[in-house]
C-alpha positions as CSV (number, residue, x, y, z in Angstrom):
1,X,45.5,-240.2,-108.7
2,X,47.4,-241.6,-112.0
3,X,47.5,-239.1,-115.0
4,X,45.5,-241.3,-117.0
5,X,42.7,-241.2,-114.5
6,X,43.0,-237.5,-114.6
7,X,42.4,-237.8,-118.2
8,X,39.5,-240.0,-118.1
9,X,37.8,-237.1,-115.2
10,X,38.6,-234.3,-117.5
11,X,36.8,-236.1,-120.3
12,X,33.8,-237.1,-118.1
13,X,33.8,-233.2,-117.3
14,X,33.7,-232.2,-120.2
15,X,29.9,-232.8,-121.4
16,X,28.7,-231.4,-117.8
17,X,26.5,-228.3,-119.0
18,X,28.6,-225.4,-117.6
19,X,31.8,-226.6,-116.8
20,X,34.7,-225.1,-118.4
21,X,37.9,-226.8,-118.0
22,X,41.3,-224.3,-118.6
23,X,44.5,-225.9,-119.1
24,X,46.4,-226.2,-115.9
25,X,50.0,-224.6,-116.2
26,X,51.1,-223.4,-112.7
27,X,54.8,-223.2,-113.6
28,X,53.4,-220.7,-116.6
29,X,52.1,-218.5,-114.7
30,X,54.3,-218.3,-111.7
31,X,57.2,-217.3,-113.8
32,X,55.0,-214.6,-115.8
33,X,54.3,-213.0,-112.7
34,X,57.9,-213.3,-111.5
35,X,59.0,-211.6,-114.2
36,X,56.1,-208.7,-114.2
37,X,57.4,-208.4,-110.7
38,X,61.2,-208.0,-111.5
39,X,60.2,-205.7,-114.6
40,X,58.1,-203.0,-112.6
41,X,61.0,-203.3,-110.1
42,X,63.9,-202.8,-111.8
43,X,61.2,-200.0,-113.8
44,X,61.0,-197.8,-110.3
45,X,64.6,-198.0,-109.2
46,X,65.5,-196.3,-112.7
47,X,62.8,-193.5,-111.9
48,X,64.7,-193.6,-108.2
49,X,67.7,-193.0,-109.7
50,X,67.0,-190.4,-112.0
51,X,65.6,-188.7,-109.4
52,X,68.4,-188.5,-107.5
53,X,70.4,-186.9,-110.1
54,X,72.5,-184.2,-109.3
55,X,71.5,-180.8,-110.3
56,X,73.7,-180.1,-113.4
57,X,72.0,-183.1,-115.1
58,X,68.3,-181.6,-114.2
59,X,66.6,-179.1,-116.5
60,X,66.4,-175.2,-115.0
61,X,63.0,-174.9,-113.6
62,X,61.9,-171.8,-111.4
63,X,59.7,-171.5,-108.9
64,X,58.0,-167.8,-109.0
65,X,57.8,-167.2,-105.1
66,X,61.5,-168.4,-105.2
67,X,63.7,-165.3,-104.2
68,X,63.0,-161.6,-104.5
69,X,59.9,-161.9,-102.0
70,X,60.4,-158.4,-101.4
71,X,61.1,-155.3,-102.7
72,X,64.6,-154.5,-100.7
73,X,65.7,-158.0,-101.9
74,X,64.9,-157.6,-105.7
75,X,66.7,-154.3,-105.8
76,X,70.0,-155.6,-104.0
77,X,69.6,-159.0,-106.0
78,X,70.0,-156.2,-109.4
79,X,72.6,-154.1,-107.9
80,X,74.6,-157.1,-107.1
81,X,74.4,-157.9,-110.7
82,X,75.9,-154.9,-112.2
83,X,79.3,-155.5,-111.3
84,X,79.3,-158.1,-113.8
85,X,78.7,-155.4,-116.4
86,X,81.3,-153.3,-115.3
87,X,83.6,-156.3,-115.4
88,X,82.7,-157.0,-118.9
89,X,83.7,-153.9,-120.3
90,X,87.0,-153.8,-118.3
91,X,88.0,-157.1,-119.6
92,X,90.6,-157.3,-122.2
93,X,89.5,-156.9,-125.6
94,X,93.0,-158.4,-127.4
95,X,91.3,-160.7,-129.6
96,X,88.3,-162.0,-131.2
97,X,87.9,-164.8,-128.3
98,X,88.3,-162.2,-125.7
99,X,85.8,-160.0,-127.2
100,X,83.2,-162.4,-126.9
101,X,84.1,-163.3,-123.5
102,X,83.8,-159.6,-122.2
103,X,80.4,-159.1,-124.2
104,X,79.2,-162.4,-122.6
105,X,80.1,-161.2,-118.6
106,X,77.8,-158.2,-119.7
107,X,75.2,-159.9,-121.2
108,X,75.1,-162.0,-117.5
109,X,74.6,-159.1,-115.9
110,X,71.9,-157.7,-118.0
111,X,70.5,-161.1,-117.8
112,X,70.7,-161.4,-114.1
113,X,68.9,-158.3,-114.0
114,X,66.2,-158.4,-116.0
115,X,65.4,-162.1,-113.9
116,X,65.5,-160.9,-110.1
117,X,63.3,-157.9,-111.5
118,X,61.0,-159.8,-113.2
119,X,57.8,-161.4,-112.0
120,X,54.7,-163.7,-113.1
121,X,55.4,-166.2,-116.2
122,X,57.9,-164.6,-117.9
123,X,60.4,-165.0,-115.5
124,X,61.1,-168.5,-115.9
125,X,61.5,-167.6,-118.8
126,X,64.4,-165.4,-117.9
127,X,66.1,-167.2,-115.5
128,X,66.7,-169.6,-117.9
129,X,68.6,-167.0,-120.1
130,X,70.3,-165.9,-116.8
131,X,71.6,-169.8,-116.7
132,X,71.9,-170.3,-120.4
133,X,74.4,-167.1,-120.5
134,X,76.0,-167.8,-117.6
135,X,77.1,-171.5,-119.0
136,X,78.0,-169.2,-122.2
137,X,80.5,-167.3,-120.1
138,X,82.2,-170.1,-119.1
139,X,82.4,-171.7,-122.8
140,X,83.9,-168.3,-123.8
141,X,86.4,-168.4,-120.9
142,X,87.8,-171.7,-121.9
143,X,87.8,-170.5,-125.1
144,X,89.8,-167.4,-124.6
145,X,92.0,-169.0,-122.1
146,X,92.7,-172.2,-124.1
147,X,92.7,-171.9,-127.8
148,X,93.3,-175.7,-128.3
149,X,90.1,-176.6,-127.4
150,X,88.8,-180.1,-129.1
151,X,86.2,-179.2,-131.6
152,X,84.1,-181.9,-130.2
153,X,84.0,-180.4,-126.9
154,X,82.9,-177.2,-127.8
155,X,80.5,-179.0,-130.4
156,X,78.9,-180.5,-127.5
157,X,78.6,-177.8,-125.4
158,X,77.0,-175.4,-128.0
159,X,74.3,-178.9,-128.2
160,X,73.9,-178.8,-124.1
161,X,74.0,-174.9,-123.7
162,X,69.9,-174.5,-124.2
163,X,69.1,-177.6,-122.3
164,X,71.6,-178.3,-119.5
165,X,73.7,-175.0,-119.1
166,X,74.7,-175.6,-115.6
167,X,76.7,-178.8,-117.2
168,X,78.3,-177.2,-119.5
169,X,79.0,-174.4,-117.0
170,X,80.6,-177.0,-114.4
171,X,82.8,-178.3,-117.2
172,X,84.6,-175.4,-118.8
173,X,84.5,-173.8,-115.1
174,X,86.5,-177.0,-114.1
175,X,88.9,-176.3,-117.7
176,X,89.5,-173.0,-116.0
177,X,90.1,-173.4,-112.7
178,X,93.1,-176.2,-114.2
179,X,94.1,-173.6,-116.6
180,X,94.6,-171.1,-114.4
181,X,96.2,-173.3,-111.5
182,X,98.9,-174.5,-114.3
183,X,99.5,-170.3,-115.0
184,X,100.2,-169.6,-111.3
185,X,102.7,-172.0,-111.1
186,X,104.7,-170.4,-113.6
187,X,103.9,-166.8,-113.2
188,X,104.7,-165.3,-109.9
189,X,102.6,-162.4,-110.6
190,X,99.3,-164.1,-111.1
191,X,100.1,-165.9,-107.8
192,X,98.0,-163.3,-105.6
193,X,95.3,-163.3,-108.1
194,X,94.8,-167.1,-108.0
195,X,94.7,-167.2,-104.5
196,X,91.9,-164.4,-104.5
197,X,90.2,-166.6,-106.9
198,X,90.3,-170.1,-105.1
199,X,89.0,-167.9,-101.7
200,X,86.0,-166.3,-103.6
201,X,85.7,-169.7,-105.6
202,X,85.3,-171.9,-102.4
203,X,83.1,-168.9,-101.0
204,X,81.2,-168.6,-104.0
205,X,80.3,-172.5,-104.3
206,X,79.5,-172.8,-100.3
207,X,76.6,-169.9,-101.4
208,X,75.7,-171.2,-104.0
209,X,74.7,-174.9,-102.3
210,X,73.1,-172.8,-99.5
211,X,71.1,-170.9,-101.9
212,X,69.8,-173.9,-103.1
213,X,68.8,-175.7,-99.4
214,X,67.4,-172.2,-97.7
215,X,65.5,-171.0,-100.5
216,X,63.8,-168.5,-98.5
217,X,66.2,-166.7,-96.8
218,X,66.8,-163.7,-98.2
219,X,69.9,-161.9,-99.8
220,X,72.3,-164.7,-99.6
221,X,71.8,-165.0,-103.6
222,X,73.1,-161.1,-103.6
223,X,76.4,-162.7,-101.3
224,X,76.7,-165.4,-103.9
225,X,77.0,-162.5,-106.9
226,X,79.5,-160.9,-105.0
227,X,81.7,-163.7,-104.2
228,X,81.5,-164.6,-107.9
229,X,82.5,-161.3,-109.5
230,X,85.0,-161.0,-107.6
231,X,86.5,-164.3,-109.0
232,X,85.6,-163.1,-112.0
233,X,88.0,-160.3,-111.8
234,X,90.6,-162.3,-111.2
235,X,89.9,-164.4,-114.7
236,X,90.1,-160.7,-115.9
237,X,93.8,-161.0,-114.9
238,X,94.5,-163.9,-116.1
239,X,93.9,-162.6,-119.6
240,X,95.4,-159.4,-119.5
C-alpha cells in the first residue's frame, strides 16, 4: 500500500462513528521502553551493590536475641569487659593526648558492660555507644601515638564517629598497627610487645569475623574481648 493511500484510508476513517485513530510511532515507543528497561536495571544493581557493602560502611544495628541468651553468658560477656577498665587506668597519663586515650579504654569497658547486661529497647541503644566509644579509642590512639595527624583526618572522623564508628575504627586501627610496626623496627625493646600484639591482633580479627557468621554460639564474643585487651596492653607499651 503507497503512503498516500494510507492517507486517503485514514481520512475515510476518520468520520466512522467510533473509530479513533492514534498516531502510529513504533520506533517511539520501543525506545521508551528500552530505556525504562535499562533505567530500572541499572536502578537494582545499585541497590545490589549497596547491599553487598562491607560491614564498616553499614550503620550498627542490633538484633535483641543476638548474644547474651543466657545468664552464664551475659555475666562472662561483663567480666570479660573489665579488663579494659583496668587497662585504662594503668595507661600512661604523660600528656593531655594520653589522658584522653586512658579515659576512653575505660569508658569502653563501662560501655561494654552496661550493653551485654542490658536487655529490651534500650540496648540497641547501647551497643551503639559500645561501638561509637570503641571507634573513639582508636581516634585517641592515633592521636596519642601520632601527633602530626592531618586536621582533616581527624575532622572527618569526629563527622563519621556517630554514624559509621567501625570505619573510623578500621582506619586509625590501620594508623596504629603502621605506627607501631615502624617503632619495632627501631626499638629492640618493643620488639616482644609487637609480636604479642600482631598474635592477639590476628586472633582477635579471626573472632571477631566468627562472631559475626555464628551469631549464636555462645561466649566466643567473651574470647574476642580477651584477645583484644590483651593487644591493647601492648599499645599501653608502646606509650610508656
Amino acid at each position: 500500500m503507497s503512503p498516500q493511500s494510507t492517507l486517503n484510508t485514514s481520512k475515510a476513517l476518520e468520520g466512522v462513528h467510533g473509530v479513533h485513530l492514534v498516531p502510529h510511532a513504533p520506533f517511539t515507543i520501543e525506545e521508551n521502553f528500552s530505556r525504562s528497561c535499562a533505567e530500572a536495571n541499572q536502578t537494582l544493581l545499585m541497590k545490589n551493590i549497596w547491599k553487598q557493602r562491607p560491614a564498616c560502611l553499614r550503620p550498627v544495628h542490633c538484633c535483641s536475641l543476638q548474644g547474651d541468651r543466657t545468664l552464664a553468658e551475659t555475666v562472662v560477656n561483663v567480666l570479660t569487659s573489665l579488663p579494659f577498665i583496668v587497662l585504662g587506668m594503668q595507661a600512661p597519663r604523660k600528656n593531655w593526648s594520653t589522658k584522653l586515650y586512658a579515659n576512653s579504654l575505660i569508658g569502653v569497658g563501662v560501655a561494654s558492660s552496661l550493653y551485654h547486661s542490658s536487655r529490651g529497647e534500650l540496648r540497641k541503644y547501647l551497643r551503639w555507644a559500645d561501638y561509637t566509644m570503641i571507634a573513639t579509642t582508636t581516634v585517641c590512639l592515633s592521636r596519642a601515638i601520632r601527633n602530626e595527624n592531618p586536621k582533616y583526618l581527624m575532622a572527618a572522623s569526629a563527622l563519621f564517629l556517630p554514624i559509621q564508628p567501625l570505619m573510623v575504627s578500621v582506619v586509625h586501627t590501620g594508623m596504629m598497627e603502621v605506627a607501631f610496626a615502624k617503632r619495632a623496627l627501631t626499638d629492640p625493646d618493643l620488639r616482644m610487645a609487637h609480636n604479642v600484639h600482631k598474635m592477639s591482633s590476628l586472633l582477635g580479627g579471626l573472632l571477631f569475623i566468627a562472631d559475626d557468621y555464628f551469631p549464636s554460639t555462645p561466649y566466643i564474643h567473651a574470647a574476642w574481648h580477651l584477645a583484644a585487651a590483651v593487644g591493647v596492653s601492648t599499645c599501653n607499651k608502646l606509650l610508656e
